[in-house]
BALONU-170069 format. One record per residue (C-alpha): residue number from 1; x, y, z; residue in three letters. Coordinates in steps of 0.5 Angstrom, whole numbers, padded with zeros to 4 digits. Example, Ala and Ser with C-alpha at 12.3 -4.5 7.8 and 13.67 -1.06 7.14 Angstrom:
 num    px    py    pz residu
   1  0025 -0009  0016    ALA
   2  0027 -0002  0014    SER
% end
This chain:
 num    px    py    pz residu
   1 -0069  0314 -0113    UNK
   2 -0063  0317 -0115    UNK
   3 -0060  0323 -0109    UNK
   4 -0060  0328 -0116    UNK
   5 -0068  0326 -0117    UNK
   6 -0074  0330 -0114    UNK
   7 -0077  0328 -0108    UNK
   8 -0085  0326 -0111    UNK
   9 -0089  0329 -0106    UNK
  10 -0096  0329 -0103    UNK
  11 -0101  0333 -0104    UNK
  12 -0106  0335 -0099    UNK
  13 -0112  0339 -0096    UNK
  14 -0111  0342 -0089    UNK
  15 -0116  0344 -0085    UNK
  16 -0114  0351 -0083    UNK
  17 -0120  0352 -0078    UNK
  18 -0120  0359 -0073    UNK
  19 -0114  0364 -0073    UNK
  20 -0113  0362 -0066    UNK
  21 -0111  0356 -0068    UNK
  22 -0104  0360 -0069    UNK
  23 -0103  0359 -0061    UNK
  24 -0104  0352 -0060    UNK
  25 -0099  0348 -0059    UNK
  26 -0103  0342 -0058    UNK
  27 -0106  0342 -0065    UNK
  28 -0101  0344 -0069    UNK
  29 -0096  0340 -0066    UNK
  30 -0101  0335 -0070    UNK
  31 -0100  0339 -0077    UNK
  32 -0093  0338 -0075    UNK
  33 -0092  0331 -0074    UNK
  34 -0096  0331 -0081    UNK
  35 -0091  0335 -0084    UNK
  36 -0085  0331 -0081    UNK
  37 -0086  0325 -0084    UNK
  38 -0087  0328 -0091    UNK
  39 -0080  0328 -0095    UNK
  40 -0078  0336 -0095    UNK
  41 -0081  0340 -0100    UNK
  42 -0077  0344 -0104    UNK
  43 -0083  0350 -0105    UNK
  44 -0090  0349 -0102    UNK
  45 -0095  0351 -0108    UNK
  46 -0102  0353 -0103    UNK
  47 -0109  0355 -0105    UNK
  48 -0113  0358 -0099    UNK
  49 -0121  0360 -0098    UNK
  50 -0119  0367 -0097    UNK
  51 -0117  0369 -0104    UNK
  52 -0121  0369 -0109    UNK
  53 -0122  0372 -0115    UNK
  54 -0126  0371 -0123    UNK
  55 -0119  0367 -0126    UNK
  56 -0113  0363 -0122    UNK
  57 -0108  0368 -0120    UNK
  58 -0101  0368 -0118    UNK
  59 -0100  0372 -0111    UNK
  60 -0092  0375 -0109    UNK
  61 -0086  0372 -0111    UNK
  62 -0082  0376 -0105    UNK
  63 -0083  0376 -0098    UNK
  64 -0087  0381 -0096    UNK
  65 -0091  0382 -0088    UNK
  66 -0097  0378 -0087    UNK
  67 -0104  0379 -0089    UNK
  68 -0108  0379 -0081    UNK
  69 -0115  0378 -0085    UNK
  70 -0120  0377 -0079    UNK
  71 -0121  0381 -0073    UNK
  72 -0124  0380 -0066    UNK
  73 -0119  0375 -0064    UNK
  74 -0113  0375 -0059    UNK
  75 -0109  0381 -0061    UNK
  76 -0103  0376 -0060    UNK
  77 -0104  0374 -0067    UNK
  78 -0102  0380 -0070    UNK
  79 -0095  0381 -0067    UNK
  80 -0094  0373 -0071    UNK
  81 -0089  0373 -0075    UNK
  82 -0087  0368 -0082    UNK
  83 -0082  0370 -0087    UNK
  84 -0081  0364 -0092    UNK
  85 -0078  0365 -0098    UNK
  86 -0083  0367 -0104    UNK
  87 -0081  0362 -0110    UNK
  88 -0080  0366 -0117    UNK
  89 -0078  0359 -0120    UNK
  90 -0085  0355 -0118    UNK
  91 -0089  0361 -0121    UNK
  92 -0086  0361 -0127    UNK
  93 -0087  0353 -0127    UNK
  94 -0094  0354 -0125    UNK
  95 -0096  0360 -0131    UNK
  96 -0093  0355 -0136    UNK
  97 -0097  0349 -0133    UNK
  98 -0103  0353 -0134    UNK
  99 -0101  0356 -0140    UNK
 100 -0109  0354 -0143    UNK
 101 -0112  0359 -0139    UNK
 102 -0113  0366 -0137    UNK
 103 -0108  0367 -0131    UNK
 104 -0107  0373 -0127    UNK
 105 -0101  0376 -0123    UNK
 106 -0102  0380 -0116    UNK
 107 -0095  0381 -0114    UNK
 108 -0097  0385 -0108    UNK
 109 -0101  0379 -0105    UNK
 110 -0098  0378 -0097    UNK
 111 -0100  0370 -0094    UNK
 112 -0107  0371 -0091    UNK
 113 -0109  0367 -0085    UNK
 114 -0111  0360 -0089    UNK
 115 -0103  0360 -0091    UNK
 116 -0099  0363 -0085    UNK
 117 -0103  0359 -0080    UNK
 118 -0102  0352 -0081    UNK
 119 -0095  0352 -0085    UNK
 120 -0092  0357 -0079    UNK
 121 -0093  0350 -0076    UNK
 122 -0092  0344 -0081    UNK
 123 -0085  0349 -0083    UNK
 124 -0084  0354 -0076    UNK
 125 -0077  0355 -0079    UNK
 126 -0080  0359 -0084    UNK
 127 -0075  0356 -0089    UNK
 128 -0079  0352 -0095    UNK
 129 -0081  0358 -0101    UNK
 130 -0088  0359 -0102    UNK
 131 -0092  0361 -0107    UNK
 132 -0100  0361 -0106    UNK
 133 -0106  0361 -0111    UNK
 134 -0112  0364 -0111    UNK
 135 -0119  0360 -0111    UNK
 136 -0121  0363 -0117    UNK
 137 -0129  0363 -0118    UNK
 138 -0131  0357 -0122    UNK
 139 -0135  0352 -0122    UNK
 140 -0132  0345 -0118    UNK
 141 -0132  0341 -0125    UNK
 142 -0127  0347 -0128    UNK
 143 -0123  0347 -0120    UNK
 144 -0122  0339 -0120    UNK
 145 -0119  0341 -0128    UNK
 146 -0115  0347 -0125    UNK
 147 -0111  0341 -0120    UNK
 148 -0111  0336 -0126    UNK
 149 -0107  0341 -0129    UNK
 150 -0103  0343 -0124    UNK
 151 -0101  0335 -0121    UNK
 152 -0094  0336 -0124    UNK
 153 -0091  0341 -0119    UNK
 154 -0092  0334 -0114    UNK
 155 -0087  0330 -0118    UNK
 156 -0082  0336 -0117    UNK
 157 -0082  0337 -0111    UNK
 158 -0087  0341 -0109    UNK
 159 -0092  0341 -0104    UNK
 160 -0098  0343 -0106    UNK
 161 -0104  0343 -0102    UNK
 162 -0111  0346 -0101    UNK
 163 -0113  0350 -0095    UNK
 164 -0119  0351 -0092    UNK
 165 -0125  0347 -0087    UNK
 166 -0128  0341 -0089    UNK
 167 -0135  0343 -0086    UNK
 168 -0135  0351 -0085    UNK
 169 -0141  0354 -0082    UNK
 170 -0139  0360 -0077    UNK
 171 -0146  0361 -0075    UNK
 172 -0148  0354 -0072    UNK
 173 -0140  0354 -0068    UNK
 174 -0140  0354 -0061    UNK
 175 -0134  0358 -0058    UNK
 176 -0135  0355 -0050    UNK
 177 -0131  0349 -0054    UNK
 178 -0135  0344 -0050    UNK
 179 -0141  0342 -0055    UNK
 180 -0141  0335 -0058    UNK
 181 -0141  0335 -0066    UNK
 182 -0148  0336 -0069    UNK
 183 -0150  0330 -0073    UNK
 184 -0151  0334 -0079    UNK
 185 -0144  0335 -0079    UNK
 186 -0141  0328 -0077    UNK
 187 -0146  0327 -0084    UNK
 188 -0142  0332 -0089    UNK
 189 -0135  0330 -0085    UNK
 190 -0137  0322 -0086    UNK
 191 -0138  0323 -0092    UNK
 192 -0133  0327 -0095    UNK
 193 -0128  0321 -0092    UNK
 194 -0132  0316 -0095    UNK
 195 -0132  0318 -0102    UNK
 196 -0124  0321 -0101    UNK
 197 -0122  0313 -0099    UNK
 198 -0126  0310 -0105    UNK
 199 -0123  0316 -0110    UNK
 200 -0129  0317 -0112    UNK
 201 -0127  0324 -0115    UNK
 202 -0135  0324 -0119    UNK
 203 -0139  0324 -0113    UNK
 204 -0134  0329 -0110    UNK
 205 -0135  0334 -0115    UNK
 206 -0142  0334 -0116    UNK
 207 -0142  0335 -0109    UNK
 208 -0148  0339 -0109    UNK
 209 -0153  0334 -0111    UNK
 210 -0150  0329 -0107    UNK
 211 -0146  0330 -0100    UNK
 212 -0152  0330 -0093    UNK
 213 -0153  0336 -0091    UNK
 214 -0149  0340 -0096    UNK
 215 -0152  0347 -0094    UNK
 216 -0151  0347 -0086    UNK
 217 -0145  0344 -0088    UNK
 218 -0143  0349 -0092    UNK
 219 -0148  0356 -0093    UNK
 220 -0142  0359 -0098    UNK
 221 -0137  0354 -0101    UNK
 222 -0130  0357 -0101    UNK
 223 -0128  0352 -0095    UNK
 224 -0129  0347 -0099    UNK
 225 -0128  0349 -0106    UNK
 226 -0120  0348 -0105    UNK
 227 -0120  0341 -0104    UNK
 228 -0123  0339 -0111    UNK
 229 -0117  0343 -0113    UNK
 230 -0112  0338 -0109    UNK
 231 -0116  0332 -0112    UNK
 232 -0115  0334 -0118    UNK
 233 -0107  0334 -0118    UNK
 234 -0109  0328 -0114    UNK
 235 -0114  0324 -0119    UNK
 236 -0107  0324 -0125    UNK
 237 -0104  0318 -0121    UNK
 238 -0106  0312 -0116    UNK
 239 -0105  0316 -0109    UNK
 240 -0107  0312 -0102    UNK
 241 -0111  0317 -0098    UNK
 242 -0110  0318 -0091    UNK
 243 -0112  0324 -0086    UNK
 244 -0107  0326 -0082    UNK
 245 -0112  0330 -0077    UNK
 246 -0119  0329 -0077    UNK
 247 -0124  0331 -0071    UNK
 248 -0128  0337 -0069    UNK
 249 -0128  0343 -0066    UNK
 250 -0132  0349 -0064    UNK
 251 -0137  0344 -0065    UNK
 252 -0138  0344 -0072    UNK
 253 -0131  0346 -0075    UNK
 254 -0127  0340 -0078    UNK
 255 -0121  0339 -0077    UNK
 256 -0120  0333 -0082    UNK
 257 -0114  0335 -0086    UNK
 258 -0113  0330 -0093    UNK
 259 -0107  0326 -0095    UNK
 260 -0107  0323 -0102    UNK
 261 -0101  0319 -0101    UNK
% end
C-alpha cells in the first residue's frame, strides 16, 4: 500500500459497559492498547445502544458538549470532557452509501455515554472526527444489511464500530464487584464467540431462536443489536476475529470487545 492510499481499517464492536468505566484507568488502558495497535483512523463512524430511533439516522456534524445520559452515578462523570472533531465529509459518505433507504439526520444529536466513554480512552487526544449513527429500530436481518452496506467506509479509513455489551441485563448485576459471572452468562458470551470465530453470521442473526439463555442475557436487545451492524460491513470481505478484551464485570456484564481483523 502506497503512503497516498487509505488505511484499511478494522471493524469492531466495543463493550462500553457502565458509565464508570470513564474513570477506570485499568480497563481503559485495555481499550487503549486496542486501539494503539490500529493504524490510525482518519474518522470513526459509531453505532451506540443509546440511540435509536424507527430509520438510521445521522447525528451532529459539529462539536457539541457531551450527552450525560445516566444518572445515580459518581458526579466526577459529568465534569468530562471530549471534544472531537465532527466529520461532514464521512456523513455525507455515509448518506450516499445508504442512498437505498430512508435516512434521517439530527444535527442537534451530542455523543451519549455509549460513544465518549470508550473512545475518551481508545483516542484521549480527542482528535479523530467522529460521526455517530443511530440504532434504528429494525429487525436484526435488516441491522446485519445496514453493515453490509456500510462496510465501504473500512477501506477509506474509517473506524466503524458497534457499541454496546455482549450480555446486558442490569437487573441480575451485582455492584460489590466480588460475584463470579453466572453460568447463564458465560453461556450466552461462550457462544457469541463461538459463532464470531467461525463466522457464522446466519447463527449470529437468528440469535433469538439459537443463542443459550438468550432472554437472561438480554431482556431488551438494544446492547446487543450493534454488533449485528458491525458483522455486517465485516461479512463483505474474509476478516479474522479476534477480541481485544473479553471477561465480566459486575457479574454478568461482558466486557468482550470484538475485532474483525
Amino acid at each position: 500500500m502506497s503512503a497516498l492510499e487509505p488505511k484499511r481499517m478494522p471493524i469492531g464492536f466495543v463493550a462500553h459497559g457502565s458509565p464508570m468505566l470513564a474513570l477506570d484507568a485499568v480497563k481503559g488502558a485495555e481499550l487503549r492498547a486496542w486501539a494503539e495497535a490500529m493504524p490510525k483512523p482518519r474518522a470513526i463512524v459509531i453505532v451506540s445502544a443509546h440511540w435509536q430511533t424507527r430509520d438510521p439516522t445521522i447525528g451532529a456534524t459539529t462539536t457539541l458538549p457531551l450527552l450525560y445520559d445516566f444518572s445515580g452515578f459518581d458526579p466526577a462523570l459529568n465534569t468530562i470532557r471530549y471534544a472531537p472533531p465532527g466529520a461532514p465529509d464521512v456523513a455525507a459518505r455515509v448518506e450516499k452509501l445508504l442512498a437505498k433507504v430512508t435516512i434521517g439526520k439530527s444535527p442537534d444529536r451530542k455523543l451519549d455515554h455509549g460513544v465518549w466513554v470508550p473512545l475518551l480512552h481508545m483516542f484521549p487526544a480527542a482528535d479523530v472526527p467522529v460521526l455517530q449513527l443511530s440504532l434504528p429500530r429494525r429487525e436484526p436481518a435488516e441491522l446485519f444489511d445496514l453493515g453490509r452496506a456500510l462496510a465501504p467506509l473500512a477501506d477509506e479509513a474509517v473506524l466503524f464500530l458497534g457499541s454496546g455489551v455482549l450480555v446486558h441485563n442490569l437487573r441480575s448485576i451485582d455492584l460489590t464487584g466480588h460475584a463470579a459471572p453466572p453460568p447463564w452468562a458465560r453461556a450466552f458470551d461462550s457462544w457469541c464467540e463461538d459463532v464470531l470465530l467461525r463466522r457464522d453470521f446466519d447463527a449470529l442473526v437468528g440469535f433469538r431462536v439459537l443463542a443459550p439463555k438468550r432472554a437472561m442475557a438480554h431482556p431488551t436487545e438494544e446492547h446487543f443489536l450493534p454488533l449485528l451492524v458491525a458483522a455486517g460491513a465485516a461479512s463483505v470481505r474474509s476478516r479474522a476475529v479476534s477480541f481485544p478484551v473479553a471477561g465480566f464485570e459486575y457479574g454478568s456484564l461482558s466486557r468482550r470487545c470484538v475485532q474483525f481483523a
